[in-house]
gemmi code that builds the backbone of each chain (N, CA, C; Angstrom):
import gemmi

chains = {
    "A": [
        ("UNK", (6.821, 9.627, 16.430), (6.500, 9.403, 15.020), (7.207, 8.151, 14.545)),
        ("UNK", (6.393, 7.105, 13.949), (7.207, 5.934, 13.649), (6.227, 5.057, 12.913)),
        ("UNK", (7.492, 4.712, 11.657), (6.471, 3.899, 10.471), (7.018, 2.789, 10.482)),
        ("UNK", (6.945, 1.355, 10.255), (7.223, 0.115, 10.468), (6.746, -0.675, 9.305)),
        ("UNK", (8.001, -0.976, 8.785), (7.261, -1.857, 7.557), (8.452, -3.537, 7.966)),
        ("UNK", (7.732, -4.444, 8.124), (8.291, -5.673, 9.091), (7.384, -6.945, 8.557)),
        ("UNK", (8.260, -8.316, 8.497), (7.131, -8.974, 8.341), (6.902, -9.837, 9.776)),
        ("UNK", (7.839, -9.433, 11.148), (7.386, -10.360, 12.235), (6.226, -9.895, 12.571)),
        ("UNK", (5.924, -10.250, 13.486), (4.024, -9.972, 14.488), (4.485, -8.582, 15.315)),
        ("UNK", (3.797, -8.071, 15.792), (3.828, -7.119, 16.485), (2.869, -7.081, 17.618)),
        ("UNK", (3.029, -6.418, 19.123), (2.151, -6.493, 20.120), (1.859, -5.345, 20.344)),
        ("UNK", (0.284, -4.967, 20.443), (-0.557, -4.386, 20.511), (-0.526, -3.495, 22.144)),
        ("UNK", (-0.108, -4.617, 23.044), (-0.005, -4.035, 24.919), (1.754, -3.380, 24.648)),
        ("UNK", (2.168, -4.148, 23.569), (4.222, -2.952, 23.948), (4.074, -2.163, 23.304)),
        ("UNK", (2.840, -1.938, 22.281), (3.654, -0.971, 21.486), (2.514, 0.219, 22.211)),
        ("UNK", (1.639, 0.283, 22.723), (0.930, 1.086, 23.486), (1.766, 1.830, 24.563)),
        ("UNK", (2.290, 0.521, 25.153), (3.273, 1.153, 26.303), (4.317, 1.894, 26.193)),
        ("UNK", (4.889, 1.511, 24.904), (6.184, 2.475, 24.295), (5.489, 4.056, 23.701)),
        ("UNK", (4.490, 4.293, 23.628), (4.022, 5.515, 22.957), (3.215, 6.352, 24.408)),
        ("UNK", (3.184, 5.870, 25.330), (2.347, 6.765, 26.151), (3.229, 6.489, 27.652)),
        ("UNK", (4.472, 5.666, 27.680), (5.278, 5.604, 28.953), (5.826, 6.872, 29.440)),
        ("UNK", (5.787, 7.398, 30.816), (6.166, 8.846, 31.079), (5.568, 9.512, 30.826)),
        ("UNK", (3.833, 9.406, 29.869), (3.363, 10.670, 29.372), (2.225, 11.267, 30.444)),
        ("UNK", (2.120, 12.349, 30.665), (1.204, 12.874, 31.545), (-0.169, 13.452, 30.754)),
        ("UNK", (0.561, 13.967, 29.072), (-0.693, 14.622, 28.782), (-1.438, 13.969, 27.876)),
        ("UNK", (-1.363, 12.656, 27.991), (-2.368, 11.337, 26.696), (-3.642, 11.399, 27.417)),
        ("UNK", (-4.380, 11.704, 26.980), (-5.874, 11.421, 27.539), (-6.345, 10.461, 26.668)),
        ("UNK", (-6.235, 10.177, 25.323), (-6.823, 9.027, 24.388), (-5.780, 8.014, 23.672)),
        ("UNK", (-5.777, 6.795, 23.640), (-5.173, 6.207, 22.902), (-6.162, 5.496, 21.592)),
        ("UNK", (-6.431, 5.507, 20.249), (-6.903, 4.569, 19.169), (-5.997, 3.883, 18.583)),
        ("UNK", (-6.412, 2.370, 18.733), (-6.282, 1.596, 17.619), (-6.564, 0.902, 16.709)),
        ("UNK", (-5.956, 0.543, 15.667), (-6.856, -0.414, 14.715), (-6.079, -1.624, 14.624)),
        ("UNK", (-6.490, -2.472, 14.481), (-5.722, -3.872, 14.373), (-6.395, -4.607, 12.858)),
        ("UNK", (-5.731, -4.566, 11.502), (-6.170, -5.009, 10.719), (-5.897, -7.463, 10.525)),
        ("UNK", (-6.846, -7.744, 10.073), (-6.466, -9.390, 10.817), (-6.649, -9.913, 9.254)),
        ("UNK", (-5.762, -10.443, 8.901), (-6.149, -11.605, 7.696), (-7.905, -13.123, 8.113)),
        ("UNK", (-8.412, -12.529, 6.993), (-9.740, -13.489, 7.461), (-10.052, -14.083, 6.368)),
        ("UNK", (-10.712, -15.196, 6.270), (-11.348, -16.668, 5.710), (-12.133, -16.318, 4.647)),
        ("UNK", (-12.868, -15.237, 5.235), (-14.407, -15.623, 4.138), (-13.790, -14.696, 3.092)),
        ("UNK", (-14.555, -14.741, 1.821), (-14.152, -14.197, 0.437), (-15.427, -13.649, -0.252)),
        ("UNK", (-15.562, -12.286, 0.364), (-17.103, -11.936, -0.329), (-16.804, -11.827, -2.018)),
        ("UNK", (-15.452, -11.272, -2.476), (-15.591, -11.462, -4.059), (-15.518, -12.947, -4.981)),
        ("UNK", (-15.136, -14.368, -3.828), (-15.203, -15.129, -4.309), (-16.854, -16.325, -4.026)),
        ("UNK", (-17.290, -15.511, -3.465), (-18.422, -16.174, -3.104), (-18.152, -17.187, -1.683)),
        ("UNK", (-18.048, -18.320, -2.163), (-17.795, -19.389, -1.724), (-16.472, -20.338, -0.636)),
        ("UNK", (-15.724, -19.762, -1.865), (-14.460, -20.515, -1.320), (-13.977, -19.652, -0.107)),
        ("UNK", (-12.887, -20.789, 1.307), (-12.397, -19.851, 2.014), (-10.643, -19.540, 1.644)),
        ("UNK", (-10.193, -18.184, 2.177), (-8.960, -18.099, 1.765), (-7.939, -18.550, 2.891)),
        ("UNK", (-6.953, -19.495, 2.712), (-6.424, -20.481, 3.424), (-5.273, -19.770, 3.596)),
        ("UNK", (-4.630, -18.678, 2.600), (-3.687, -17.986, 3.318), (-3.617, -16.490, 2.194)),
        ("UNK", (-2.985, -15.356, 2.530), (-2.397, -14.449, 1.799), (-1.251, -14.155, 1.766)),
        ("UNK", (-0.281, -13.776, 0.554), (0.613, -13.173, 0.608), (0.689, -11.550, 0.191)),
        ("UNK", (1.618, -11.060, 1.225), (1.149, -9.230, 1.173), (3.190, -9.061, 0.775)),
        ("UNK", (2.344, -8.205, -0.774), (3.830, -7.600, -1.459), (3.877, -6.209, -1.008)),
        ("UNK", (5.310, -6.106, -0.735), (5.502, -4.398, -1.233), (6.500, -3.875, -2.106)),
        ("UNK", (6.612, -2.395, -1.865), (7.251, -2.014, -2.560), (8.104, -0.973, -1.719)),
        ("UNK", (9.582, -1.742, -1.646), (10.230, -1.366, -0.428), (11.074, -0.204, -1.069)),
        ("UNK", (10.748, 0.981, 0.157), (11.424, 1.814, -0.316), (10.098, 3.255, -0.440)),
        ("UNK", (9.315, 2.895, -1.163), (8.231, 3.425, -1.423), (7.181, 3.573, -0.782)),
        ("UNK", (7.286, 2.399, -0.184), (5.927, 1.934, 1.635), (6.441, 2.661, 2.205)),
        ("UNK", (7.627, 3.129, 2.864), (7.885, 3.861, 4.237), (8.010, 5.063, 3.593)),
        ("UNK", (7.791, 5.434, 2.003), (7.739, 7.218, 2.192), (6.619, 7.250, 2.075)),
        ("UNK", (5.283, 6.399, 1.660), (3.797, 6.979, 1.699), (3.617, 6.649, 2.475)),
        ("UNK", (3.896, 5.738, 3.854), (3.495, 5.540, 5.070), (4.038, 6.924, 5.677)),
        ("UNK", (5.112, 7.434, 5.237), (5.353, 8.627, 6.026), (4.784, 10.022, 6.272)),
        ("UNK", (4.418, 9.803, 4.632), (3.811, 10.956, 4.232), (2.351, 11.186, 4.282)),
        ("UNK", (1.961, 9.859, 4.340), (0.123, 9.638, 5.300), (-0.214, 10.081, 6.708)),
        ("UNK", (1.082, 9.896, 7.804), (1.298, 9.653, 8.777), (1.468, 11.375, 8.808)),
        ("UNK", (2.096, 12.298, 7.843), (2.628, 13.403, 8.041), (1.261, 14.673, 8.201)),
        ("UNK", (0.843, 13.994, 6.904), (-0.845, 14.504, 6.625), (-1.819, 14.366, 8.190)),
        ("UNK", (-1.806, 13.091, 8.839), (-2.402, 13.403, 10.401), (-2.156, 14.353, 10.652)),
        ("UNK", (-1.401, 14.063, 11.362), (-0.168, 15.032, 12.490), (-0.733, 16.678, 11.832)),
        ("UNK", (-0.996, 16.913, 10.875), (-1.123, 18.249, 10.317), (-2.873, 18.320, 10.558)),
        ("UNK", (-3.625, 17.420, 10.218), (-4.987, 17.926, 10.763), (-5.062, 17.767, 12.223)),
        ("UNK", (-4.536, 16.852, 12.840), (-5.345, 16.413, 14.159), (-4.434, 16.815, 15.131)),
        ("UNK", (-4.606, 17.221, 16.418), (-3.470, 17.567, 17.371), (-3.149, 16.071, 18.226)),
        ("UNK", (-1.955, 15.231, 17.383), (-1.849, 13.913, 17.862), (-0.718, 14.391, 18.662)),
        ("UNK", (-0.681, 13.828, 19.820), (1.218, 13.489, 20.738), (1.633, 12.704, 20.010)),
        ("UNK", (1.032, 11.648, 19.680), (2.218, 10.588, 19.179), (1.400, 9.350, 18.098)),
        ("UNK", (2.049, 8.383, 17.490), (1.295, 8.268, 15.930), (2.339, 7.234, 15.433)),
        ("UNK", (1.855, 5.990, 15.692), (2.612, 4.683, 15.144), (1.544, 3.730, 13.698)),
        ("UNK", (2.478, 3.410, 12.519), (2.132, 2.889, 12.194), (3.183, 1.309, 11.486)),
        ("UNK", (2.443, 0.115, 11.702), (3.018, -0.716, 11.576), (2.266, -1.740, 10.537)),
        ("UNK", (3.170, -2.307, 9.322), (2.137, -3.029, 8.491), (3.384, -4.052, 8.148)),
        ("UNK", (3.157, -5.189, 8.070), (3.520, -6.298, 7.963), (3.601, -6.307, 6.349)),
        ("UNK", (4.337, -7.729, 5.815), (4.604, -8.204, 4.822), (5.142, -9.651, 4.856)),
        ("UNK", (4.198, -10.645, 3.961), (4.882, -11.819, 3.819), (3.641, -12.786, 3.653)),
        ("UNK", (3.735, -14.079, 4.315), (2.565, -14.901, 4.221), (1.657, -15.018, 5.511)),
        ("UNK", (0.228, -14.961, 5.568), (-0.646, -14.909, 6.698), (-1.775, -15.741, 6.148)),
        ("UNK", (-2.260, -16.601, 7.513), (-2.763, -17.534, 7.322), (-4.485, -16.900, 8.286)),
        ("UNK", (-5.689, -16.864, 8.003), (-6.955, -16.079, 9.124), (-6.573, -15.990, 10.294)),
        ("UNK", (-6.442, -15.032, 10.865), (-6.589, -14.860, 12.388), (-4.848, -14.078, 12.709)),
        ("UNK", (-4.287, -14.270, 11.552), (-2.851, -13.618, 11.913), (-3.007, -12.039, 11.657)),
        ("UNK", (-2.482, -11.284, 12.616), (-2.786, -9.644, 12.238), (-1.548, -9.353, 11.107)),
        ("UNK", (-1.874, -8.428, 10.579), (-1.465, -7.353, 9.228), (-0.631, -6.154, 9.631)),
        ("UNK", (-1.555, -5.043, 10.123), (-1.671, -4.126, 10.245), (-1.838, -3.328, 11.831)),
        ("UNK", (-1.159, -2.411, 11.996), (-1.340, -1.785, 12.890), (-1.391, -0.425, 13.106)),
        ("UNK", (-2.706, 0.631, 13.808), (-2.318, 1.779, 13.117), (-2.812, 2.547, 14.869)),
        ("UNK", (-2.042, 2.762, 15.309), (-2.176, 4.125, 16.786), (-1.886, 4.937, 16.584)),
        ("UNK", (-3.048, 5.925, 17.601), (-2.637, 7.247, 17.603), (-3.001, 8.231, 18.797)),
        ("UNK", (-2.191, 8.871, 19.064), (-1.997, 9.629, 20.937), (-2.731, 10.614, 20.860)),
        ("UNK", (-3.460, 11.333, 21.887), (-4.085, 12.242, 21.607), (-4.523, 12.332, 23.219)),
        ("UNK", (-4.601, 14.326, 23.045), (-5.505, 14.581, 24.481), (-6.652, 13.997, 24.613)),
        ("UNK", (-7.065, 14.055, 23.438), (-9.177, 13.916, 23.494), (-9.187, 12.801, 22.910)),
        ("UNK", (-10.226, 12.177, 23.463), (-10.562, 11.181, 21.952), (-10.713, 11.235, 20.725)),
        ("UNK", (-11.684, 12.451, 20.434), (-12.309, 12.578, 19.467), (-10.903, 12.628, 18.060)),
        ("UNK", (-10.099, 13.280, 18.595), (-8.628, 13.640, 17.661), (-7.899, 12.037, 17.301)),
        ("UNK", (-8.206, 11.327, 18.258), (-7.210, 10.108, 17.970), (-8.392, 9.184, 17.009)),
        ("UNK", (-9.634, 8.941, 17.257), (-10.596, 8.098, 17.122), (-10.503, 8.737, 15.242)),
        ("UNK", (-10.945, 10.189, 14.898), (-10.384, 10.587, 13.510), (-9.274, 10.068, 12.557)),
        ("UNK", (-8.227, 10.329, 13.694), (-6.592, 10.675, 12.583), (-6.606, 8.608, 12.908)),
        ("UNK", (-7.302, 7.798, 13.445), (-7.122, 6.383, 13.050), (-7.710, 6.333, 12.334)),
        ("UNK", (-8.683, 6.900, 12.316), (-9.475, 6.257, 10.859), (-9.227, 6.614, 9.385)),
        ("UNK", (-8.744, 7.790, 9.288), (-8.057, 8.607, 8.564), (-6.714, 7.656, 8.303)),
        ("UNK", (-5.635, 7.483, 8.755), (-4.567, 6.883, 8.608), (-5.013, 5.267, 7.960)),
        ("UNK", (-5.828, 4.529, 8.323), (-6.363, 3.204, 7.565), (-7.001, 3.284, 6.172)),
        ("UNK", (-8.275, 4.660, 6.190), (-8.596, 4.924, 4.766), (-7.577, 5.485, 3.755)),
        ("UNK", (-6.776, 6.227, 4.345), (-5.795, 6.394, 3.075), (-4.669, 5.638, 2.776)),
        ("UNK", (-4.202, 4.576, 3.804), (-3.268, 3.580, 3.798), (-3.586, 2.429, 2.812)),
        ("UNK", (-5.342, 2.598, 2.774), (-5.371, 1.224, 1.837), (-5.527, 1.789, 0.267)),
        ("UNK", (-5.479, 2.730, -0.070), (-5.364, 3.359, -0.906), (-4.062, 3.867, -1.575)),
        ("UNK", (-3.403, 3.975, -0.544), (-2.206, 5.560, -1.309), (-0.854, 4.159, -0.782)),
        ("UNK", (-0.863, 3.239, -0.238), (0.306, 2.618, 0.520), (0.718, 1.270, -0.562)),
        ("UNK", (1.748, 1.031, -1.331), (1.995, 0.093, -2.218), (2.251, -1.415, -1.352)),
        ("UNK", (1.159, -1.798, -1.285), (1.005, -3.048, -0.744), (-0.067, -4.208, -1.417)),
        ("UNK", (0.178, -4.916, -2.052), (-0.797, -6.036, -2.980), (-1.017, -7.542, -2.412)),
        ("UNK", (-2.120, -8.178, -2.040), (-2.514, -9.095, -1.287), (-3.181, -10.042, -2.768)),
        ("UNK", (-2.115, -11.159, -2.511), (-2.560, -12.152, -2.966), (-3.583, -13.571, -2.457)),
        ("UNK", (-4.246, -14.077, -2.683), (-4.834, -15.277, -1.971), (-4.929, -16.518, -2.436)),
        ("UNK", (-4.279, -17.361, -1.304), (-4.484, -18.988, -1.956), (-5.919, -19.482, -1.135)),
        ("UNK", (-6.944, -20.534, -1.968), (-7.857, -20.733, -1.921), (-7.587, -22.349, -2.449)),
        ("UNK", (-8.481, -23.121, -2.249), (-8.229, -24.658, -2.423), (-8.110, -24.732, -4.143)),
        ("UNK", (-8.485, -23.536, -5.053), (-8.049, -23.862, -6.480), (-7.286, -22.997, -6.814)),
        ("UNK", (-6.329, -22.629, -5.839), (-5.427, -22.011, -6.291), (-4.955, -20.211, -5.867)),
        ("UNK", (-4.190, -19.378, -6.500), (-3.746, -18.294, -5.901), (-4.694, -17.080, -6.946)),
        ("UNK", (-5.003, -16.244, -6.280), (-5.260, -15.285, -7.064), (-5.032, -13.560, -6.561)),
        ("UNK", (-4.849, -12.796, -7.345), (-4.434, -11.399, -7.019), (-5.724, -10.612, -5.910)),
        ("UNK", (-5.456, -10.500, -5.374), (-7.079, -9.336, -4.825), (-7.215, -8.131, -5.620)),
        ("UNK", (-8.317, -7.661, -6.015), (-8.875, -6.474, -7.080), (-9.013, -5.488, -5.516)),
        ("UNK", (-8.310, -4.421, -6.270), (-8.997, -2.661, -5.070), (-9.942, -2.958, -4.973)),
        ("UNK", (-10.718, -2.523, -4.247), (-12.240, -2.322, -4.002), (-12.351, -0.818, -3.861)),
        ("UNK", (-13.673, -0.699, -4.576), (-13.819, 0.684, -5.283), (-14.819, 1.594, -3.435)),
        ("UNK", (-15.380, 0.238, -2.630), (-15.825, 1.204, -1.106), (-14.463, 1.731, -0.621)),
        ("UNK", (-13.324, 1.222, -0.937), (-11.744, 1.572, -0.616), (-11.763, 3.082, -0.985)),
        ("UNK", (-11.620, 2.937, -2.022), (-11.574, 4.504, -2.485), (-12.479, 5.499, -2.415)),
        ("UNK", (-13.636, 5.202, -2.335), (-14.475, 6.155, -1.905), (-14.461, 6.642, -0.017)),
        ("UNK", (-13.820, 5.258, 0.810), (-13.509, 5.971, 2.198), (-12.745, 6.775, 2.208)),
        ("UNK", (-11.257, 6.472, 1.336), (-10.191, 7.925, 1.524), (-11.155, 9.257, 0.810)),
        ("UNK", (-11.921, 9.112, 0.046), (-12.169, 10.006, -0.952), (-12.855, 11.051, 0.758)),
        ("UNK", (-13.406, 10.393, 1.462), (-14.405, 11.585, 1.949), (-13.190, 12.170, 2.928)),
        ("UNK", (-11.854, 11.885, 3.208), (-11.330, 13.234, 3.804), (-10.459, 13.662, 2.832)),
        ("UNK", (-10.939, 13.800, 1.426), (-10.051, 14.500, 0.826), (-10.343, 15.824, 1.355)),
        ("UNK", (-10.798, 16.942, 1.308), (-10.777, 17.995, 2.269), (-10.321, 17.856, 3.584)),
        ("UNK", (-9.437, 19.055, 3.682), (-9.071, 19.021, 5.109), (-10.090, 18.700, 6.534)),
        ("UNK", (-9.857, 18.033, 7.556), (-11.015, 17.874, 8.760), (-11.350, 19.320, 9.418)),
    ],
    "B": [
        ("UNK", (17.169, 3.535, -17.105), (16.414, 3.428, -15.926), (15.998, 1.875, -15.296)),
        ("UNK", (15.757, 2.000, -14.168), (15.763, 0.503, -13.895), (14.096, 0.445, -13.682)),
        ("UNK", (13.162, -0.326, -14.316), (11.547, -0.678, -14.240), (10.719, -1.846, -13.096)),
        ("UNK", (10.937, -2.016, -12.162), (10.203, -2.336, -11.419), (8.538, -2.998, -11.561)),
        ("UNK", (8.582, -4.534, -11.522), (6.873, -5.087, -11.593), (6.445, -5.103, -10.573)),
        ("UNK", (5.328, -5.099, -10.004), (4.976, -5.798, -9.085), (3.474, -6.336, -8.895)),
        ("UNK", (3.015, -7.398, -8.170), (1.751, -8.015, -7.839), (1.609, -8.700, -9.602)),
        ("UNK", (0.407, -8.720, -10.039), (0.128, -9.793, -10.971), (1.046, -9.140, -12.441)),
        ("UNK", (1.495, -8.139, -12.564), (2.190, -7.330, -13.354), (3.543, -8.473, -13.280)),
        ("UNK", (4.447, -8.453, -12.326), (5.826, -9.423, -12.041), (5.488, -10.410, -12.347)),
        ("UNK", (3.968, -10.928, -11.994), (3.945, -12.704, -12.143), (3.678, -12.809, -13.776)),
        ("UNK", (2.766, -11.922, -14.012), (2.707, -11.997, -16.268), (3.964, -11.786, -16.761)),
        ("UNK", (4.629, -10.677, -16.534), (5.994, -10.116, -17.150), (7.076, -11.297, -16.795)),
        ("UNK", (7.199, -11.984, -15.540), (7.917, -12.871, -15.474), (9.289, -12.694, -14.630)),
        ("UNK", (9.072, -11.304, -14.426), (10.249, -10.667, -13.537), (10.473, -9.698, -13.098)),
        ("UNK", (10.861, -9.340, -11.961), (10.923, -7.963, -10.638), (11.193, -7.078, -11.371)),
        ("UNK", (12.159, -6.738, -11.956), (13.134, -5.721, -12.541), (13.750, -5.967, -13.867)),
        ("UNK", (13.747, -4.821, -14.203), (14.938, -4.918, -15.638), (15.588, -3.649, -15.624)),
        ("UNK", (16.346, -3.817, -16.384), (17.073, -2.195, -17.191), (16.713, -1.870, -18.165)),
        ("UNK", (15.963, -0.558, -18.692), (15.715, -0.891, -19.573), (16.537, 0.437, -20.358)),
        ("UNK", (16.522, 0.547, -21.680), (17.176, 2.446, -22.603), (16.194, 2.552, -23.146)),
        ("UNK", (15.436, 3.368, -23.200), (14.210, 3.798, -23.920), (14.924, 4.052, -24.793)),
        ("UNK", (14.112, 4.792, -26.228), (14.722, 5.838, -26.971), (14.890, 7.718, -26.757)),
        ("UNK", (15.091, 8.661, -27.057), (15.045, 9.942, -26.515), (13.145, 9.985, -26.825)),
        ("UNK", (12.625, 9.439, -28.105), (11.348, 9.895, -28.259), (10.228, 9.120, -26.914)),
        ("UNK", (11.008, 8.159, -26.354), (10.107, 8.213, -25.265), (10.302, 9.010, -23.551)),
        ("UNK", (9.414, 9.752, -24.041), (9.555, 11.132, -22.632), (8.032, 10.950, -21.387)),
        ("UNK", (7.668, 10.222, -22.108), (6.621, 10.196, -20.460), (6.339, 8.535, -20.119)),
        ("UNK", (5.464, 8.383, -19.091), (4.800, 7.295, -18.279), (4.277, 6.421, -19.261)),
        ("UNK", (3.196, 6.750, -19.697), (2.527, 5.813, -21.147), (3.077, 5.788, -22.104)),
        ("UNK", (4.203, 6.755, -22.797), (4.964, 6.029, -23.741), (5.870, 4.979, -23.447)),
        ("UNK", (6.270, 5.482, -22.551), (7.373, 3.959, -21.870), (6.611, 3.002, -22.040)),
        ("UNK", (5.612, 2.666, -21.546), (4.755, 1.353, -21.631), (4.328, 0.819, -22.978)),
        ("UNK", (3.883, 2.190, -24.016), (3.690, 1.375, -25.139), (5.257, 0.422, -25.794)),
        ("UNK", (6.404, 1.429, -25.108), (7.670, 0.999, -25.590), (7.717, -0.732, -24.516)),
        ("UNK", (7.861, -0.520, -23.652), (7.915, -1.967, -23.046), (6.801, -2.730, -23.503)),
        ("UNK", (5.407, -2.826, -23.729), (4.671, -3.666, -24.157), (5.094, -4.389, -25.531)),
        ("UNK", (6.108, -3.295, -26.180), (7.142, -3.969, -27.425), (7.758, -5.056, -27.588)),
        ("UNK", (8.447, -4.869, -25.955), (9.382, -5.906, -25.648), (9.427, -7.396, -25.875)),
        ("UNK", (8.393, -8.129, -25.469), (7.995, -9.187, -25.724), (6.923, -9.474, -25.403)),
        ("UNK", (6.234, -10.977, -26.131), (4.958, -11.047, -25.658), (4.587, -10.649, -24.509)),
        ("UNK", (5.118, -11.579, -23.478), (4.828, -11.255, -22.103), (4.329, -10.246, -21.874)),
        ("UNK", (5.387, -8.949, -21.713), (5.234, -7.829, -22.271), (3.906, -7.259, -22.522)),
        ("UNK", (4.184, -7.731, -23.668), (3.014, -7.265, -24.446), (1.345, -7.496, -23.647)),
        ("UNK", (1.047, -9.045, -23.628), (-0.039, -9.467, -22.397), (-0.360, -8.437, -21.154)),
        ("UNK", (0.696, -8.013, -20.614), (0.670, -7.627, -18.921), (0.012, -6.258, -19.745)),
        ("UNK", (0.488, -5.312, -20.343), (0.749, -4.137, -20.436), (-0.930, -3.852, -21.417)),
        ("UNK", (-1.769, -5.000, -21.608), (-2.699, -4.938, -22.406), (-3.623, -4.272, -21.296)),
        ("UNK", (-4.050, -4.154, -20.446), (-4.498, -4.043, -19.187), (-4.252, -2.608, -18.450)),
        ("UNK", (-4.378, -1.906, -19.378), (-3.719, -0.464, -19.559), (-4.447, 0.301, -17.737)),
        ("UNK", (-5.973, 0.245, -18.331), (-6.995, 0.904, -16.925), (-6.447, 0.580, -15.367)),
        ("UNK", (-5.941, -1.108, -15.708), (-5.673, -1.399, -14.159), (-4.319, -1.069, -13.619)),
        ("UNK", (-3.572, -0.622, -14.297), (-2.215, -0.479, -14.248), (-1.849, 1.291, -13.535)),
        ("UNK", (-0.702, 1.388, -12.484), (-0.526, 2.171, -11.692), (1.148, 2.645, -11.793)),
        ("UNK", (1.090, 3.656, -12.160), (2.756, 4.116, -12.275), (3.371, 4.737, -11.646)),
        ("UNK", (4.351, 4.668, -10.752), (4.883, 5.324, -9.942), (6.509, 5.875, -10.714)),
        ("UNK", (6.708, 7.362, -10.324), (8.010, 7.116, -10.966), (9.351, 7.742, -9.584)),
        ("UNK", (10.254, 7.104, -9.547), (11.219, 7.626, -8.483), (10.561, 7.480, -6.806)),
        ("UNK", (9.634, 6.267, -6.969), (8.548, 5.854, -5.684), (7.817, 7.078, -5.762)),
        ("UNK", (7.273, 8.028, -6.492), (6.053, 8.886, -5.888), (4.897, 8.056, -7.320)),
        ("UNK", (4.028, 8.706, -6.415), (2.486, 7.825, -7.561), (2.857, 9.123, -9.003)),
        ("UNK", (2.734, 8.734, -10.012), (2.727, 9.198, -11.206), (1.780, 9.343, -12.025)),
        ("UNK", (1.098, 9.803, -13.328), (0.182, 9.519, -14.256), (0.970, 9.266, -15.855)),
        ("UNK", (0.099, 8.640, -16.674), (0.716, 8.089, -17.846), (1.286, 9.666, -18.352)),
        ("UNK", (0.790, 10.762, -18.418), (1.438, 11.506, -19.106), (2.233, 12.345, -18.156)),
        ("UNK", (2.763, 11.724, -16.826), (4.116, 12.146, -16.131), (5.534, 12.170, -17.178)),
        ("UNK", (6.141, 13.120, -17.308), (7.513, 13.069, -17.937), (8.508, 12.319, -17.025)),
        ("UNK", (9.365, 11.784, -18.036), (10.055, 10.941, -17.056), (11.588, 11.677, -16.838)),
        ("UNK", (11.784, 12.601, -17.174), (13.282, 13.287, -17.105), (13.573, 13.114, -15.669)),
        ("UNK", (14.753, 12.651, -16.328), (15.531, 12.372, -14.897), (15.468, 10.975, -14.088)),
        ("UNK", (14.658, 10.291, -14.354), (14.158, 9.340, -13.726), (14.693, 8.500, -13.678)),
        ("UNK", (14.853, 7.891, -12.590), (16.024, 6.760, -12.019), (15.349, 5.588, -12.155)),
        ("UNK", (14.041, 5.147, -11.238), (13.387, 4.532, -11.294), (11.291, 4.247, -11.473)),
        ("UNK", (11.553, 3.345, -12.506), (9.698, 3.739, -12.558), (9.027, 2.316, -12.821)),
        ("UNK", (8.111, 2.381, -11.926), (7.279, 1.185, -11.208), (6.204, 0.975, -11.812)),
        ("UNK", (5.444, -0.661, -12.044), (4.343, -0.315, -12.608), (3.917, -1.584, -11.562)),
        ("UNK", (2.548, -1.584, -11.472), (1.490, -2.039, -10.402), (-0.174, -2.105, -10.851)),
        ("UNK", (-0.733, -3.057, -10.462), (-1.474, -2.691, -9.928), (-2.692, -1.807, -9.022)),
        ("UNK", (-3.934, -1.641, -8.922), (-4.193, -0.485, -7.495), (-3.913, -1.572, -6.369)),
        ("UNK", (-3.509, -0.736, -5.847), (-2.629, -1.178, -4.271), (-4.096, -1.879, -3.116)),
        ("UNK", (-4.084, -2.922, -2.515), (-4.336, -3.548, -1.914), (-4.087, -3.991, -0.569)),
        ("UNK", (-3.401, -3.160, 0.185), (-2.758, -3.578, 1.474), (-3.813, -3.054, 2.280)),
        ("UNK", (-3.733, -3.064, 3.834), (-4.355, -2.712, 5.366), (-5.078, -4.053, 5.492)),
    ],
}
model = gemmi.Model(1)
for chain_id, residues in chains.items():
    chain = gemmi.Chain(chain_id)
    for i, (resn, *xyz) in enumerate(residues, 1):
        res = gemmi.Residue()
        res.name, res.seqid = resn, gemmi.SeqId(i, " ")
        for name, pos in zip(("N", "CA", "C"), xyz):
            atom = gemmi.Atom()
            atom.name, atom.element = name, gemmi.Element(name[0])
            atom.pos, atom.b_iso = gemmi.Position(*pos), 0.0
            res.add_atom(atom)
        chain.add_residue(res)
    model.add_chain(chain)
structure = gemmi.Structure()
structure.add_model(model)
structure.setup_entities()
């Protein structure tokens, strides 16, 4: 079990290897790799040349914990990393990182997707964007909330 | 209690944190705010924006008519934007 709130990079092949080394009974590993990108469907036009991602320290690692806790209680995970960055990112630099161990697939392929829809929702993290006229806040997006919305019932 | 901005909330208000003493008649989430929107313009501007605004109190998510007894610390935001 492990929540990571960091603003260096993180690797995708160590941190796999650190969650399933010695293990005999992993049959599935999921991940998600979230990536800072260019295009700007709410701005139309312009591309975004970089973001800055705020938090709220202190508060990120207990709703990261407590997102992370909520899996673990529907899905039968072995093991369940999540890692989310903070600071400035320029397209193509990753964000986010969200694994999860599991006998079956089907359990890990869920509790990832599950752990991203409610992370962008319930996790105090605010993405700003600079664009060639300047910086602006990013607005929630309301498909955001309607993805966590569909496991509000238990799986 | 100590009040916490953050995202376009810190950049209007002009600053991370304050201290603030309410009075005893302010006891929940949205009165605090009408009381800080008092404070100063600034203030006043950020806090106009009532719908978009997100309160957390002691880091758990809160609602305007959360009581604040006891409360050490209480956050105001934005909806959250990260992954």
């Amino acid at each position: 079990m492990a929540v990571r709130v960091q603003s260096e990079a993180f690797d995708l092949g160590v941190e796999t290897a650190r969650l399933t080394k010695g293990r005999h009974d992993v049959g599935a590993v999921a991940s998600f790799v979230g990536i800072a990108r260019e295009d700007n469907p709410d701005e139309g036009a312009e591309p975004v040349i970089a973001m800055t991602l705020e938090h709220y320290p202190g508060m990120t690692e207990r709703q990261l914990e407590a997102i992370e806790a909520e899996a673990r209680k529907r899905w039968p995970l072995l093991d369940c990393l999540i890692v989310h960055r903070y600071g400035r990112f320029e397209p193509g630099d990753p964000i986010v990182l969200v694994m999860t161990v599991s006998s079956h697939r089907q359990a890990a392929f869920d509790a990832c997707q599950f752990l991203m829809d409610w992370l962008k929702t319930k996790a105090p993290f605010w993405k700003q964007e600079e664009t060639a006229s300047g910086q602006r806040w990013v607005a929630a997006r309301k498909s955001d909330d309607a993805a966590a919305k569909k496991w509000s019932k238990p799986a | 209690m100590k009040i916490l901005y953050f995202a376009w909330l810190r950049t209007e208000i002009g600053m991370a944190e304050e201290t603030a003493s309410p009075p005893e008649a302010v006891t929940t989430a949205g009165e605090l705010i009408d009381w800080l929107a008092a404070l100063s313009p600034r203030h006043g501007t950020a806090f106009e924006k009532r719908d978009s605004i997100r309160v957390a109190i002691d880091q758990e998510f809160a609602e305007t008519d959360s009581v604040l007894t006891g409360a050490n610390e209480v956050a105001f935001f934005p909806p959250v934007t990260g992954g």
